[in-house]
PDB file of N, CA, C and O in Angstrom:
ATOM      1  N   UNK A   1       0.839  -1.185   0.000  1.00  0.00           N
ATOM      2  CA  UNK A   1       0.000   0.000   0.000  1.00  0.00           C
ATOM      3  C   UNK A   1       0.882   1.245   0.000  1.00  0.00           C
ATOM      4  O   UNK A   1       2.037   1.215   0.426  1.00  0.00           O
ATOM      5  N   UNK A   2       0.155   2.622  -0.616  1.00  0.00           N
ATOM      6  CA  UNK A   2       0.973   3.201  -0.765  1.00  0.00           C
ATOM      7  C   UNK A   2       0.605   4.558   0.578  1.00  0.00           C
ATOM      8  O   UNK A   2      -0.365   4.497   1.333  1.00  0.00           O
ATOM      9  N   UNK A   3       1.261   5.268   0.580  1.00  0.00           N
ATOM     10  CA  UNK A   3       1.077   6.505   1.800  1.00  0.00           C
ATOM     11  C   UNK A   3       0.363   7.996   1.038  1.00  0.00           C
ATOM     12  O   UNK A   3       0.560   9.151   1.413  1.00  0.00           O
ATOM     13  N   UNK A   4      -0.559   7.510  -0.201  1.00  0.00           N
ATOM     14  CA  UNK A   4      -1.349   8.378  -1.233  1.00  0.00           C
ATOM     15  C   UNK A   4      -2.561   8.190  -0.416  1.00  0.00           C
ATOM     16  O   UNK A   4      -2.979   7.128   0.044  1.00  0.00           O
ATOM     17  N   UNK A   5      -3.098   9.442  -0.293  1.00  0.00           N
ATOM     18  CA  UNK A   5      -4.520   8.850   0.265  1.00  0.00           C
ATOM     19  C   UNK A   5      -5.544   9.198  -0.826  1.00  0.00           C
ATOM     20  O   UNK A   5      -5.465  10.183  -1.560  1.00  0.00           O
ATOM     21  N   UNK A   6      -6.466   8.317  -0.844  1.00  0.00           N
ATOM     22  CA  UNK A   6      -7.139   7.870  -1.795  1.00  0.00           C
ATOM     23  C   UNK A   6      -8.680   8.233  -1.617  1.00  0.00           C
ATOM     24  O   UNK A   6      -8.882   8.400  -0.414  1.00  0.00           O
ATOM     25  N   UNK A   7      -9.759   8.404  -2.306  1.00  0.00           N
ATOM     26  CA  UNK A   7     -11.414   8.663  -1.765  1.00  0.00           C
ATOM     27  C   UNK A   7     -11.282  10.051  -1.843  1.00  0.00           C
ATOM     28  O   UNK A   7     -10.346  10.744  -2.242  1.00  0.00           O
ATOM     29  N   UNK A   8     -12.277  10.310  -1.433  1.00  0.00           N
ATOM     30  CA  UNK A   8     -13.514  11.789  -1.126  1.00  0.00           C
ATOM     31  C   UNK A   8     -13.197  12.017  -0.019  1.00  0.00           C
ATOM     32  O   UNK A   8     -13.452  11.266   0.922  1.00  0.00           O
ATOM     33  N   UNK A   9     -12.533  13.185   0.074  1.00  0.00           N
ATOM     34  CA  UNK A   9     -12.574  14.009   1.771  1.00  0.00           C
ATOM     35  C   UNK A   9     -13.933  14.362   1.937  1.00  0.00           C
ATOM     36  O   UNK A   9     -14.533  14.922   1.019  1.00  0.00           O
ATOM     37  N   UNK A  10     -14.560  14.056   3.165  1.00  0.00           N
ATOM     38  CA  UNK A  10     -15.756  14.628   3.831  1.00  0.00           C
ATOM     39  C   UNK A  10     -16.039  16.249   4.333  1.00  0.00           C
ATOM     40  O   UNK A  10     -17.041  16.935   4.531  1.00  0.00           O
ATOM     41  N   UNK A  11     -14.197  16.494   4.439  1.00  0.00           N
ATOM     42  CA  UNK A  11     -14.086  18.028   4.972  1.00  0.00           C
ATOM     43  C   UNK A  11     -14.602  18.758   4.361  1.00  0.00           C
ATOM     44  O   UNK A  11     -15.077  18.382   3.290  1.00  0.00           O
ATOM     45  N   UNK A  12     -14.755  20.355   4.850  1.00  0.00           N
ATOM     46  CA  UNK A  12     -15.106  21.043   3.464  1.00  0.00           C
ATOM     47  C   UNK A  12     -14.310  22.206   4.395  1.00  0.00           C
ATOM     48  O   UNK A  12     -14.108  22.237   5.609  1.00  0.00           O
ATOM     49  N   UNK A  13     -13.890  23.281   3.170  1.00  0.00           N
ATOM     50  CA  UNK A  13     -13.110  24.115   3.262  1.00  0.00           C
ATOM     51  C   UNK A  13     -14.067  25.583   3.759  1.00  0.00           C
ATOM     52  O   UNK A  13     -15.118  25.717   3.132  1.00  0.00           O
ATOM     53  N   UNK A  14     -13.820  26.442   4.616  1.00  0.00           N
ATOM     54  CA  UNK A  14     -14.493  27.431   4.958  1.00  0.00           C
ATOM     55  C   UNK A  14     -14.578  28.243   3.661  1.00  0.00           C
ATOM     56  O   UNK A  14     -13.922  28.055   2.637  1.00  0.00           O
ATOM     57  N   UNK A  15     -15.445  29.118   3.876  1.00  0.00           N
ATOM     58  CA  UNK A  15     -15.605  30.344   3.048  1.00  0.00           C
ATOM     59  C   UNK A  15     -15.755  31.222   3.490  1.00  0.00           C
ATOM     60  O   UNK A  15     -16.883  31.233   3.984  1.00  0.00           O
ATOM     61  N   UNK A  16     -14.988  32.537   3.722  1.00  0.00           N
ATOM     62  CA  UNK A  16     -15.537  33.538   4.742  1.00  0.00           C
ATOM     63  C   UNK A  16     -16.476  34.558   4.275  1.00  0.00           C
ATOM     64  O   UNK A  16     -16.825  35.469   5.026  1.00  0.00           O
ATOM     65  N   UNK A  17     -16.998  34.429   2.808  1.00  0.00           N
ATOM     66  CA  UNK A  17     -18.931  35.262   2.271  1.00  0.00           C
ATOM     67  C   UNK A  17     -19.786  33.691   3.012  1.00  0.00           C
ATOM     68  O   UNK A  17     -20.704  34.028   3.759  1.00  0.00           O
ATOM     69  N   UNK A  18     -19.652  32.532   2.930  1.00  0.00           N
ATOM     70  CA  UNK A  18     -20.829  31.663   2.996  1.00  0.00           C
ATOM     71  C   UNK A  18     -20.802  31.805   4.422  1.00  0.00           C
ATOM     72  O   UNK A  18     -21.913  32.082   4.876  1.00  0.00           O
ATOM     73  N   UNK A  19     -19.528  31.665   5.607  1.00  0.00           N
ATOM     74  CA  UNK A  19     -19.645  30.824   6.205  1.00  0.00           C
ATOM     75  C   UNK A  19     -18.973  32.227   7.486  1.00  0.00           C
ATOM     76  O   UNK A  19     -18.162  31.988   8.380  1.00  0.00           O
ATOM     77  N   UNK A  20     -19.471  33.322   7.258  1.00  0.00           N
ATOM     78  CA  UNK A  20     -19.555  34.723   8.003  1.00  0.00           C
ATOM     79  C   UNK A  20     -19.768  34.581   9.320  1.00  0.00           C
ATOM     80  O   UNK A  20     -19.044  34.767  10.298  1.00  0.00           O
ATOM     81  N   UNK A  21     -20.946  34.199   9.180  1.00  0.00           N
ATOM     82  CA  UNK A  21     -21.704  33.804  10.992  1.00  0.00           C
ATOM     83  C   UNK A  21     -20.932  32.990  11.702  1.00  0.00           C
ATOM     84  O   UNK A  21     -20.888  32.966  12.932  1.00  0.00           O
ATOM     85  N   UNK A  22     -20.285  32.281  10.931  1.00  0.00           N
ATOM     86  CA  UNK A  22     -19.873  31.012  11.957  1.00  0.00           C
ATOM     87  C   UNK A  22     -17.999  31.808  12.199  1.00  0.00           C
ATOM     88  O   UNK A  22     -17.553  31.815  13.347  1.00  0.00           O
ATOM     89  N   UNK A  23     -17.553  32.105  11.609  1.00  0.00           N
ATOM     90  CA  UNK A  23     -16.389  32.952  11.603  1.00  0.00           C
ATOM     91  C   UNK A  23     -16.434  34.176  12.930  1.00  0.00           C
ATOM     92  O   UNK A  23     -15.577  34.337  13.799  1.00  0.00           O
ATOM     93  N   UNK A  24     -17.973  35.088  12.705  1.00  0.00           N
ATOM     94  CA  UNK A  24     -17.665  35.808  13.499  1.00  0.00           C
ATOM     95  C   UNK A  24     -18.017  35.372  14.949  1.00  0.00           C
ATOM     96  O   UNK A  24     -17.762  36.140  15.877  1.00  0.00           O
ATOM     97  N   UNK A  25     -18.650  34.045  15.192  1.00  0.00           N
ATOM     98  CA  UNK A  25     -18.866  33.857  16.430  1.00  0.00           C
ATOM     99  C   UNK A  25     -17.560  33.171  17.046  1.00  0.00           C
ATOM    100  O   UNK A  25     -17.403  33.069  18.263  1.00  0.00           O
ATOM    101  N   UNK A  26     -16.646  32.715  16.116  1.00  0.00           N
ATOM    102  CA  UNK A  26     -15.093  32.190  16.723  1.00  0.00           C
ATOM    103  C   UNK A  26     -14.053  32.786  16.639  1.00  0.00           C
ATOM    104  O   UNK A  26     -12.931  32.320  16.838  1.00  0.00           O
ATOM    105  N   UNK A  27     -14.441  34.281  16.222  1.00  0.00           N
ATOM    106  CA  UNK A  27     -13.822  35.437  16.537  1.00  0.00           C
ATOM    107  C   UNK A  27     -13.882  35.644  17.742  1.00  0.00           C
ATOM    108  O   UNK A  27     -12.926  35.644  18.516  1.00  0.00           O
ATOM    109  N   UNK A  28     -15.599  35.938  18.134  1.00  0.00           N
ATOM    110  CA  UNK A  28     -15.762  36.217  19.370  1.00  0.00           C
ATOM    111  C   UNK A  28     -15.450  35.307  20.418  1.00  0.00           C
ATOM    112  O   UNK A  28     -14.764  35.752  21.337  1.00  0.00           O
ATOM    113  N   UNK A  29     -15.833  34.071  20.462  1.00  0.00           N
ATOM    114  CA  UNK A  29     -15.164  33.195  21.337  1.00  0.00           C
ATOM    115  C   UNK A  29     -13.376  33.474  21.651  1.00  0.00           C
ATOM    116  O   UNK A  29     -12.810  33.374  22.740  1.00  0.00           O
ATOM    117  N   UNK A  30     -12.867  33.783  20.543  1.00  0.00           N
ATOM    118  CA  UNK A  30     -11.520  33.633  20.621  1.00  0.00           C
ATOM    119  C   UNK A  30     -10.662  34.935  21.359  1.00  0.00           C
ATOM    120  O   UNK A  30      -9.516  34.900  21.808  1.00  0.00           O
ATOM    121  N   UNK A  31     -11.605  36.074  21.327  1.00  0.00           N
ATOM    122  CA  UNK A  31     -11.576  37.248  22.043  1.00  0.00           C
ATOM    123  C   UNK A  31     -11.782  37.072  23.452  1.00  0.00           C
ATOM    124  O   UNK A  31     -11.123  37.512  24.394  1.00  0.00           O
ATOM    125  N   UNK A  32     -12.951  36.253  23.432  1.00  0.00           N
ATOM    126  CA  UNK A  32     -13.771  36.531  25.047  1.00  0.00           C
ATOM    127  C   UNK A  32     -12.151  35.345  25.896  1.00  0.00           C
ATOM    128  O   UNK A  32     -11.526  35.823  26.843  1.00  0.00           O
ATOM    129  N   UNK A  33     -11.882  34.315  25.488  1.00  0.00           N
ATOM    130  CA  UNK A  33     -10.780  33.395  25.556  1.00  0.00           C
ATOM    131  C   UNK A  33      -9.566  33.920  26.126  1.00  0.00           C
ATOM    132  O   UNK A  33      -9.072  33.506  27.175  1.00  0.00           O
ATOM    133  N   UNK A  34      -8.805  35.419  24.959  1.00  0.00           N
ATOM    134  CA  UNK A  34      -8.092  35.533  25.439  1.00  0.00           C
ATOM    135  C   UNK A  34      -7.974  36.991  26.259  1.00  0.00           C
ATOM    136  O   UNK A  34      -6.887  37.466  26.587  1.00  0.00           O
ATOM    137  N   UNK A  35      -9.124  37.556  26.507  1.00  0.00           N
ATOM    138  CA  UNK A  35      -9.400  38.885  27.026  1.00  0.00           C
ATOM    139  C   UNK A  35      -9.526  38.368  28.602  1.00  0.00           C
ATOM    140  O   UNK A  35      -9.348  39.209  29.483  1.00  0.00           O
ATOM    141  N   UNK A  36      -9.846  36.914  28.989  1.00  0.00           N
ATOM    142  CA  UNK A  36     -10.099  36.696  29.865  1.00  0.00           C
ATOM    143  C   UNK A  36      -9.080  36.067  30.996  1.00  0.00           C
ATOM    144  O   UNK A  36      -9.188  35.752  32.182  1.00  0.00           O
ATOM    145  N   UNK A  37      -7.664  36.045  29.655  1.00  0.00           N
ATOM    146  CA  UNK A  37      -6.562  34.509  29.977  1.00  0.00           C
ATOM    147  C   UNK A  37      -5.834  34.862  28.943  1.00  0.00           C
ATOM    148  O   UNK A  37      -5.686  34.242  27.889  1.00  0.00           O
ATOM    149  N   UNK A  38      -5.303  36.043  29.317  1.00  0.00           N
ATOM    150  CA  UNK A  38      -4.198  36.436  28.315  1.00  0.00           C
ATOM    151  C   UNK A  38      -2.924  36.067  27.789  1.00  0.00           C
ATOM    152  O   UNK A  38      -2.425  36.489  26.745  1.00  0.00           O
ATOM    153  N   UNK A  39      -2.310  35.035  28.802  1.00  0.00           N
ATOM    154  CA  UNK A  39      -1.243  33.769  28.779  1.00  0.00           C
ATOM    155  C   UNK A  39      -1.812  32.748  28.650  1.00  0.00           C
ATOM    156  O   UNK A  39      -1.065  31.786  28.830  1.00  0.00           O
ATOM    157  N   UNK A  40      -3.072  32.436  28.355  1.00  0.00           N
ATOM    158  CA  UNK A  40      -3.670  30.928  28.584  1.00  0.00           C
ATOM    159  C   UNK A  40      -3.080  30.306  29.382  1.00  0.00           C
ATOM    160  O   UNK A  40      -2.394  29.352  29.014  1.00  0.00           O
ATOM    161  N   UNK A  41      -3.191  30.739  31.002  1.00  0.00           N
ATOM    162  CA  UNK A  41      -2.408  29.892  31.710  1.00  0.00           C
ATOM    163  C   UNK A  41      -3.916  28.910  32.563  1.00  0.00           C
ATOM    164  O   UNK A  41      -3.755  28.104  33.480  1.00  0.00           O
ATOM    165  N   UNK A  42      -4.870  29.170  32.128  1.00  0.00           N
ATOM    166  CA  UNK A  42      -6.161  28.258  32.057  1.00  0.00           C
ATOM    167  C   UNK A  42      -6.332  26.946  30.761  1.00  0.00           C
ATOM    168  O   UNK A  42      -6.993  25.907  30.731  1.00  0.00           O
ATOM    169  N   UNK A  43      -5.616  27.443  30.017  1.00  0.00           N
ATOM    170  CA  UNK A  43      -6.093  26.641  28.734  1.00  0.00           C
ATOM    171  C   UNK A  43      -4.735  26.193  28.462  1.00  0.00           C
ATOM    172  O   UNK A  43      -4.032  26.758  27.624  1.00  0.00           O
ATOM    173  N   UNK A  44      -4.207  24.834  29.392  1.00  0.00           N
ATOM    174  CA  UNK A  44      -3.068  24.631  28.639  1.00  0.00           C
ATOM    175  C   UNK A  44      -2.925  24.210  27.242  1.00  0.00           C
ATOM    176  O   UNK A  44      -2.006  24.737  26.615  1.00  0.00           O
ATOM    177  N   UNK A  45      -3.745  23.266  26.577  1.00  0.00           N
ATOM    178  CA  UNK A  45      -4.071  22.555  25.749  1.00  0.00           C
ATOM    179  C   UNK A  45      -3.834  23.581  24.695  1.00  0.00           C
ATOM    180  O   UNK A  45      -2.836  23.777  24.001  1.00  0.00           O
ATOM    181  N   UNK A  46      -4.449  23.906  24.717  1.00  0.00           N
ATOM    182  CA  UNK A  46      -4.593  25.390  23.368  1.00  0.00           C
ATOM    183  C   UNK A  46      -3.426  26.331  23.065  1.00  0.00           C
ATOM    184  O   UNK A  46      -3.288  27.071  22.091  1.00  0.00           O
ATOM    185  N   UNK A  47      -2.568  26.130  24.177  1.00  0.00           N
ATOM    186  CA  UNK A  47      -1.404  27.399  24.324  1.00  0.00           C
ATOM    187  C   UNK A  47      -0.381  26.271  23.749  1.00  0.00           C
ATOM    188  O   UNK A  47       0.378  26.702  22.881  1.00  0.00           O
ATOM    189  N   UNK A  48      -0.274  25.266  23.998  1.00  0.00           N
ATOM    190  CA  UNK A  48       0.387  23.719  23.271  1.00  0.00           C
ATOM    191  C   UNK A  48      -0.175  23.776  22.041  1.00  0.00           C
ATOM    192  O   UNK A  48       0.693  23.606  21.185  1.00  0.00           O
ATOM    193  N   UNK A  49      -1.556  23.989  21.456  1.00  0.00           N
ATOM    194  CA  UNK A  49      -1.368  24.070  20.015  1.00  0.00           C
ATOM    195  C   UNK A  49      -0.935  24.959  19.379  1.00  0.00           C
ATOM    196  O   UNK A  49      -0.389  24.745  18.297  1.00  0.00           O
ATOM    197  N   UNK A  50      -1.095  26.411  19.990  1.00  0.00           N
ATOM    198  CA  UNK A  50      -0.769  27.336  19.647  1.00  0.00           C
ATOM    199  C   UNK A  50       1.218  27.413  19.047  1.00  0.00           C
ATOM    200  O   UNK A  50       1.830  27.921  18.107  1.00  0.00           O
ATOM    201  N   UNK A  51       1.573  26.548  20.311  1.00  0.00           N
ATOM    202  CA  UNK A  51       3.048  26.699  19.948  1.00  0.00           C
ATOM    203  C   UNK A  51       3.803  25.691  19.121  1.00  0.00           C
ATOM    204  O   UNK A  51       5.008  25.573  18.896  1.00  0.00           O
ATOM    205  N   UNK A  52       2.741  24.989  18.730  1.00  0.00           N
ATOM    206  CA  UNK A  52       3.048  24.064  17.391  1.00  0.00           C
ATOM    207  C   UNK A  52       2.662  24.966  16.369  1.00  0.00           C
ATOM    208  O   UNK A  52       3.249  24.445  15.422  1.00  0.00           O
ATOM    209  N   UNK A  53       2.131  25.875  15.938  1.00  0.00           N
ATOM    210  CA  UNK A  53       1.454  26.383  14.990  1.00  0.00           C
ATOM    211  C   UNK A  53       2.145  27.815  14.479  1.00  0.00           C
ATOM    212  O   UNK A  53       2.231  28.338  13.368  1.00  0.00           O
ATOM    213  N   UNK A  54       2.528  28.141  15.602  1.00  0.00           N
ATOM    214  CA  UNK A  54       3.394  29.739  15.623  1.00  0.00           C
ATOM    215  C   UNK A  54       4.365  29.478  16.070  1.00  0.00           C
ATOM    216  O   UNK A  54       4.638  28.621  16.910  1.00  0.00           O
ATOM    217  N   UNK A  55       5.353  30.615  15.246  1.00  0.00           N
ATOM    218  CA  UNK A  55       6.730  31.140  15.170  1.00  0.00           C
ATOM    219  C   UNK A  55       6.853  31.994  16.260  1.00  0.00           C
ATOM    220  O   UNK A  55       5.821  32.526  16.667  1.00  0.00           O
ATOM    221  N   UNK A  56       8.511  32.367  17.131  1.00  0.00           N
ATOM    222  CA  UNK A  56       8.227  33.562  17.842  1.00  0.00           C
ATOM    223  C   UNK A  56       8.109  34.787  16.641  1.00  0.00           C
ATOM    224  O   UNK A  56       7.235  35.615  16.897  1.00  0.00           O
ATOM    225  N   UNK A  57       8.557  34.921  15.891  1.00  0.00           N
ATOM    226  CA  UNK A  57       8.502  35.899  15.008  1.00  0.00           C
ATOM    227  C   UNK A  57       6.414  35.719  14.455  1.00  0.00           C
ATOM    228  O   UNK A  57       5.628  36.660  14.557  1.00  0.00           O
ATOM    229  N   UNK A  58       6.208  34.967  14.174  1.00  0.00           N
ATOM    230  CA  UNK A  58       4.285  35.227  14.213  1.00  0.00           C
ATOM    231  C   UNK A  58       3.905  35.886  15.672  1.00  0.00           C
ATOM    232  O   UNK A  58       3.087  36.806  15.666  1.00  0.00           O
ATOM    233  N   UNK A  59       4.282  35.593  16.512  1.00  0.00           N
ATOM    234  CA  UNK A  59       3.351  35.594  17.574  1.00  0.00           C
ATOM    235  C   UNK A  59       3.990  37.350  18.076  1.00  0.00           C
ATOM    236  O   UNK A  59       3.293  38.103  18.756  1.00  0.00           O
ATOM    237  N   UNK A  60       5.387  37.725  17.578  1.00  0.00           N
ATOM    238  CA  UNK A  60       5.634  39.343  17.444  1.00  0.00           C
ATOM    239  C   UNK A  60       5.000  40.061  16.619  1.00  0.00           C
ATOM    240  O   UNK A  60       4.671  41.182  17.006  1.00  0.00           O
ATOM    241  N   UNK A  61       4.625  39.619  15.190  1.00  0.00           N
ATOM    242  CA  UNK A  61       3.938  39.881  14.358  1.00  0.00           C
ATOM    243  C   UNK A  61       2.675  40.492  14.896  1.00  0.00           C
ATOM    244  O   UNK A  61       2.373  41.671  15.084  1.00  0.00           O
ATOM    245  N   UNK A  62       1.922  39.207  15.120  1.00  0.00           N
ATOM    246  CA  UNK A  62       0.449  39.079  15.826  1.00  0.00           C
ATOM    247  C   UNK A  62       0.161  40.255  17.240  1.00  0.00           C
ATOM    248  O   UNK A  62      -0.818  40.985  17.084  1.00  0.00           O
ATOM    249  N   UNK A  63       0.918  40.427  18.477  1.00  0.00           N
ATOM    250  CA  UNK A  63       0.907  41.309  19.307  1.00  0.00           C
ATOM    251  C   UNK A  63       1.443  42.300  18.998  1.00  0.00           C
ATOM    252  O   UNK A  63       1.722  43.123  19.869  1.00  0.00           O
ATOM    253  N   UNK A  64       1.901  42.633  17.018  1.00  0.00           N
ATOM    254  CA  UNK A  64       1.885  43.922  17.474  1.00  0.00           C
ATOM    255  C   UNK A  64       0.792  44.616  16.411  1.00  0.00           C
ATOM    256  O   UNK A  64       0.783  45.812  16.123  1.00  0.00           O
ATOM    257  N   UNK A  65      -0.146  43.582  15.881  1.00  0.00           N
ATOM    258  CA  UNK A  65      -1.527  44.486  15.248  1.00  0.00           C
ATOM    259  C   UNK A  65      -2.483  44.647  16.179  1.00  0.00           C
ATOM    260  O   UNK A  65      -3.517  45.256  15.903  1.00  0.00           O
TER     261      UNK A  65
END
């Protein structure tokens, strides 16, 4: 077997005209999140994905827009 994956993905890709509402409510979640827990030192889990995902240079980027 090969390491090609094969079939129909079930996923579907966002759209941010279709799929607005649902965007701006995980905006807001993601605000209320870190307005509340500004180190995520509540949310370890998330601050662990976060630092798989970001660079220190993103995350200078990011705190300074």
């Amino acid at each position: 077997m090969s390491t090609a994956q094969k079939g129909r993905s079930d996923l579907k890709l966002a759209s941010l005209r279709r799929d607005r509402k649902l965007v701006e409510l995980a905006r807001g979640a993601a605000f209320e999140i870190v307005d509340g827990d500004p180190d995520l030192a509540k949310h370890a889990i998330l601050a662990d994905e976060l630092d798989l995902v970001f660079s220190d240079q993103d995350e200078e980027f990011l705190a300074k827009s």
